[in-house]
Z-matrix of the N, CA and C atoms (Angstrom, degrees):
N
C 1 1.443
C 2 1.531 1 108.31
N 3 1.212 2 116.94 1 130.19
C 4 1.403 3 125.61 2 179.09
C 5 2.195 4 113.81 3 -105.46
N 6 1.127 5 102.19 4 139.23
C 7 1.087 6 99.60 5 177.59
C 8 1.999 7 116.65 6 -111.52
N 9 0.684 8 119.04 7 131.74
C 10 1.639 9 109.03 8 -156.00
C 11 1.319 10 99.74 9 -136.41
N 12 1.790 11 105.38 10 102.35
C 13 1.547 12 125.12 11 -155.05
C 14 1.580 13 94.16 12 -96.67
N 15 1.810 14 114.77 13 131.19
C 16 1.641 15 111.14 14 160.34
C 17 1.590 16 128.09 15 -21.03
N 18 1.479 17 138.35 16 86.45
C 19 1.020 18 114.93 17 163.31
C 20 1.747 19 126.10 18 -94.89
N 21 1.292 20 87.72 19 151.07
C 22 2.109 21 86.59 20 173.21
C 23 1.240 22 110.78 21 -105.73
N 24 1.481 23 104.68 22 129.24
C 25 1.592 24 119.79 23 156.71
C 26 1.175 25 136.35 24 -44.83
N 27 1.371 26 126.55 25 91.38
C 28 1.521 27 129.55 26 -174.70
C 29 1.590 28 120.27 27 -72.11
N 30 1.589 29 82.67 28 -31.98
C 31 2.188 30 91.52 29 -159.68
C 32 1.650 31 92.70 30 -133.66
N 33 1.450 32 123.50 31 152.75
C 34 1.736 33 120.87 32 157.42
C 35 1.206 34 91.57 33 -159.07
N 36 1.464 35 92.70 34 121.46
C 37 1.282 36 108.82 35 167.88
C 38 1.785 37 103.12 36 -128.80
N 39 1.713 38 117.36 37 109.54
C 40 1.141 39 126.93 38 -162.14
C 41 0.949 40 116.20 39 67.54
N 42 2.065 41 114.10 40 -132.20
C 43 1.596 42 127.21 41 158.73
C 44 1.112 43 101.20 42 -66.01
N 45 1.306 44 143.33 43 1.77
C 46 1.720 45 134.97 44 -160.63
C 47 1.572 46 122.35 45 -135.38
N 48 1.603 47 102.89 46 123.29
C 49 1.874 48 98.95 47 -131.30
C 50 1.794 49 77.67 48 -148.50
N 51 1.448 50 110.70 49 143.91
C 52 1.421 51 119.14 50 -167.52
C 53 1.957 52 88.51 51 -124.06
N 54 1.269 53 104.20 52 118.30
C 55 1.629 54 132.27 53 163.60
C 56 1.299 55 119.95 54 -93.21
N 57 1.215 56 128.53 55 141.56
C 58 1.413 57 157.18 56 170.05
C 59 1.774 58 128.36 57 -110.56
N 60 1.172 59 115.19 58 116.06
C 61 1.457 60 112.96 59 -169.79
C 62 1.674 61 110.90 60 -155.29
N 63 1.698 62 100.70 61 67.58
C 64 1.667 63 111.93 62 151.98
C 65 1.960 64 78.89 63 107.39
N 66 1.334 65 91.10 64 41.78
C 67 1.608 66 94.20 65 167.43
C 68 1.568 67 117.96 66 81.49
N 69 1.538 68 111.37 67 8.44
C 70 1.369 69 95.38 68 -164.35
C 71 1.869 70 84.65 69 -130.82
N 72 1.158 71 116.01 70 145.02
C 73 1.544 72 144.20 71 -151.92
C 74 0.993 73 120.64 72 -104.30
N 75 1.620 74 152.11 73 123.33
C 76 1.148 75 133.83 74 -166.71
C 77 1.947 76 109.07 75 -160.01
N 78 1.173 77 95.30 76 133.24
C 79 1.594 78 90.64 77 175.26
C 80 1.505 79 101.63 78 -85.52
N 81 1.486 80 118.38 79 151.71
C 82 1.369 81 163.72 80 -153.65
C 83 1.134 82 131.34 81 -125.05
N 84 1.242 83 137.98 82 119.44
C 85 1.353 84 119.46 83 152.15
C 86 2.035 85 125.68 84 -112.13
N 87 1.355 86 92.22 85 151.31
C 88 1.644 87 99.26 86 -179.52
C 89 1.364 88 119.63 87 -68.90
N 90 0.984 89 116.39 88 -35.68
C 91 1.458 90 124.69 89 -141.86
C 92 1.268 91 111.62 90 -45.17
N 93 1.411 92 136.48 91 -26.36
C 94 1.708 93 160.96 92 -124.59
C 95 1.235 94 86.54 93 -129.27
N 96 1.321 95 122.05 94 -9.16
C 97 2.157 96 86.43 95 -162.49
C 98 1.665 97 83.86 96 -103.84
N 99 1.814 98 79.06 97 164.26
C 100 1.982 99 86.73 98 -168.93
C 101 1.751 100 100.59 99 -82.98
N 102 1.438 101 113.40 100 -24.83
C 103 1.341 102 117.33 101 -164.86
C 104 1.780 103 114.52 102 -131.00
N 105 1.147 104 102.04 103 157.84
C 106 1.773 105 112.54 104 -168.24
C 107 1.471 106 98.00 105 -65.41
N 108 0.964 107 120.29 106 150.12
C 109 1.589 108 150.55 107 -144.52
C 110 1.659 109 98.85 108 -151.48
N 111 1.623 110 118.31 109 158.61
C 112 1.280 111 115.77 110 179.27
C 113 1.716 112 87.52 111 -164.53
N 114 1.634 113 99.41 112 177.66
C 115 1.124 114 95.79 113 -163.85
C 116 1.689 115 106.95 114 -109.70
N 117 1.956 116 114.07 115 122.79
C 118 1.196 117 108.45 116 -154.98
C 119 1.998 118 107.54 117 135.49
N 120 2.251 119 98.45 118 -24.14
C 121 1.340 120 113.56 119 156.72
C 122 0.978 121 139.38 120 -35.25
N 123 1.327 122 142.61 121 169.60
C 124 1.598 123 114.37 122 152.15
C 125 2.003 124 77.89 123 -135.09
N 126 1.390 125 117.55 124 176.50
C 127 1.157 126 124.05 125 -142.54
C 128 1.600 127 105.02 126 -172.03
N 129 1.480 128 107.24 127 147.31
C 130 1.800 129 113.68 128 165.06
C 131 1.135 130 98.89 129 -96.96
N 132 1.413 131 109.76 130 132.58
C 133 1.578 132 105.37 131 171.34
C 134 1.850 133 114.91 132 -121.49
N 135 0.823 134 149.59 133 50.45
C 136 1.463 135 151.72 134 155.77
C 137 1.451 136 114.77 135 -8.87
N 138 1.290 137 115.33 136 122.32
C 139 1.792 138 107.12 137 159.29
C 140 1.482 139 119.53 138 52.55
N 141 1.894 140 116.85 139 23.00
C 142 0.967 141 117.56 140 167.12
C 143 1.803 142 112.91 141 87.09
N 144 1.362 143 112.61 142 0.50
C 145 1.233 144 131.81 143 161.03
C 146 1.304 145 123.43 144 -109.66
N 147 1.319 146 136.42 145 125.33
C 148 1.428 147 143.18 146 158.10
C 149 1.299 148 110.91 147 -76.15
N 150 1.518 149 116.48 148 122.12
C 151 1.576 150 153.94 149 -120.87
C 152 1.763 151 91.03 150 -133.10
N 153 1.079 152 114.77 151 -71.38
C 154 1.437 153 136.83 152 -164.89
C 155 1.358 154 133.99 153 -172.08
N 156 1.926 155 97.94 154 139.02
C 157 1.475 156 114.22 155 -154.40
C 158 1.721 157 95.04 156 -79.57
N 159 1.304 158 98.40 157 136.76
C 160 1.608 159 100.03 158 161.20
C 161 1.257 160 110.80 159 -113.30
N 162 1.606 161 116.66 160 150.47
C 163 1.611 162 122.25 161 166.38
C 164 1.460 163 122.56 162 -69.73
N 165 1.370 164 108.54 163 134.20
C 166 1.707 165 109.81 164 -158.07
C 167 1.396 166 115.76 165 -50.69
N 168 2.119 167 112.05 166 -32.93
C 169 1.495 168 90.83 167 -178.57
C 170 1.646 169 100.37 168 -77.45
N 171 1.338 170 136.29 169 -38.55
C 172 1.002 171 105.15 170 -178.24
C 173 1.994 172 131.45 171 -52.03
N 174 1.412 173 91.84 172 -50.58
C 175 1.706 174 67.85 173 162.18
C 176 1.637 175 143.90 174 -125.64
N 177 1.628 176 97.29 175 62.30
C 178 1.522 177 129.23 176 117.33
C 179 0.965 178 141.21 177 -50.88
N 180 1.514 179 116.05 178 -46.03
C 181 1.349 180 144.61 179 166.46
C 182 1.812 181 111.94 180 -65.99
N 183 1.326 182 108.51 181 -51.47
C 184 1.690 183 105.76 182 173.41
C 185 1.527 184 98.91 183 -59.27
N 186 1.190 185 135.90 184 -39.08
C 187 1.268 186 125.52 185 -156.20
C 188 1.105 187 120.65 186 -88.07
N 189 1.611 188 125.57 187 -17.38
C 190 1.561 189 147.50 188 131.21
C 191 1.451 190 114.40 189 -41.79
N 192 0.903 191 137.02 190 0.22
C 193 1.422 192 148.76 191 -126.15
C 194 1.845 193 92.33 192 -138.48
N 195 1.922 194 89.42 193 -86.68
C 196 1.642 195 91.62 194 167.65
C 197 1.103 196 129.22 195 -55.61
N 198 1.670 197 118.35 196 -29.76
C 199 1.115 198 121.08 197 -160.68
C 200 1.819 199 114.29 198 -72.39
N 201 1.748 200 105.82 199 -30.87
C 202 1.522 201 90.03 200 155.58
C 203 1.226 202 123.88 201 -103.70
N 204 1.370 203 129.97 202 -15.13
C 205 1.801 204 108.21 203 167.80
C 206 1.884 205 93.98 204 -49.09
N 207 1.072 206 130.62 205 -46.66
C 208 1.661 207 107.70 206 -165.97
C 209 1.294 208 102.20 207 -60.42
N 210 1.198 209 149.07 208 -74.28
C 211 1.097 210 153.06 209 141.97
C 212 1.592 211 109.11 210 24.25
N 213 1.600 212 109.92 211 -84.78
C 214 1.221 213 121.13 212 -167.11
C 215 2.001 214 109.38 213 -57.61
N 216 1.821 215 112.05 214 -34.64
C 217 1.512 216 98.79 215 156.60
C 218 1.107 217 131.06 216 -86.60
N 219 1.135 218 115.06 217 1.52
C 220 1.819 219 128.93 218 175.37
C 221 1.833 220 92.93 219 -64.49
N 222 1.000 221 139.49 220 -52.09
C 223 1.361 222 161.63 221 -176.74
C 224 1.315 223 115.64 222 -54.82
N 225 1.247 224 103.08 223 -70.45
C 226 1.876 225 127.34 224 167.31
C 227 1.637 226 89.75 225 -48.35
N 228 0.825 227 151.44 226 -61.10
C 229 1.344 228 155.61 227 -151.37
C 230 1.408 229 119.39 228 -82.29
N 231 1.343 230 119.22 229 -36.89
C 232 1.265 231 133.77 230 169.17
C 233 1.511 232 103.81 231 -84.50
N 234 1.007 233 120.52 232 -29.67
C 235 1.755 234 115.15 233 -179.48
C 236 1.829 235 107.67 234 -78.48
N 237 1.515 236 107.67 235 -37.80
C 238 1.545 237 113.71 236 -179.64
C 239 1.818 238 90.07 237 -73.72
N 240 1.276 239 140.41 238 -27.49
C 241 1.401 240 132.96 239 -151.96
C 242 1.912 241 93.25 240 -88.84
N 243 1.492 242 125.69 241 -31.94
C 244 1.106 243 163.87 242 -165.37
C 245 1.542 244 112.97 243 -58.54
N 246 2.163 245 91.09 244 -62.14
C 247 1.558 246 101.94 245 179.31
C 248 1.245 247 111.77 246 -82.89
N 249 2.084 248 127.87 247 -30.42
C 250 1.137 249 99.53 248 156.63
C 251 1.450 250 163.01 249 -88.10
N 252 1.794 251 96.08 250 27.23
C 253 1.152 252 104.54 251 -159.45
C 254 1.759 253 93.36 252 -147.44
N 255 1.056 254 119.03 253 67.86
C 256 1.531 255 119.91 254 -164.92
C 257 1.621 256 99.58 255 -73.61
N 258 1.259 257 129.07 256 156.06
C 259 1.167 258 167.89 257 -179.38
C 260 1.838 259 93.95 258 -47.87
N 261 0.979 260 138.79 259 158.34
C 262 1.547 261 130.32 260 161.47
C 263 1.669 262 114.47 261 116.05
């Protein structure tokens, strides 16, 4: 199972376009997408290919999305880290 997080287009140069997603940077390729892209997109990117353009509020909205399930096991995790290791 693949999970395929909003990224935005920082750089395009040709088919070859540099994305950003929670600070972390990645070269790209175009070749796969059905439609023109610009830089300012946000995008699915799979296997080092961008798949498909998404509309920014929508993924704004995915990224509100991840941003608390991480959150919500960041929590779960510190509370299980919590009970086995109590204070004392």
């Amino acid at each position: 199972m693949c999970l395929a997080i909003p990224s935005k287009i920082i750089e395009m140069d040709g088919m070859k376009a540099k994305i950003e997603v929670y600070g972390a940077r990645k070269d790209i390729n175009l070749m796969l997408m059905p439609v023109e892209v610009e830089v300012g997109d946000y995008v699915l990117v799979h296997a080092g290919f961008a798949l498909q353009k998404v509309e920014r509020d929508m993924a704004r909205e995915s990224l509100k999305v991840i941003d608390t399930i991480v959150e919500e096991v960041k929590q779960e995790i510190e509370a299980e880290l919590a009970e086995e290791d109590p204070p004392g």
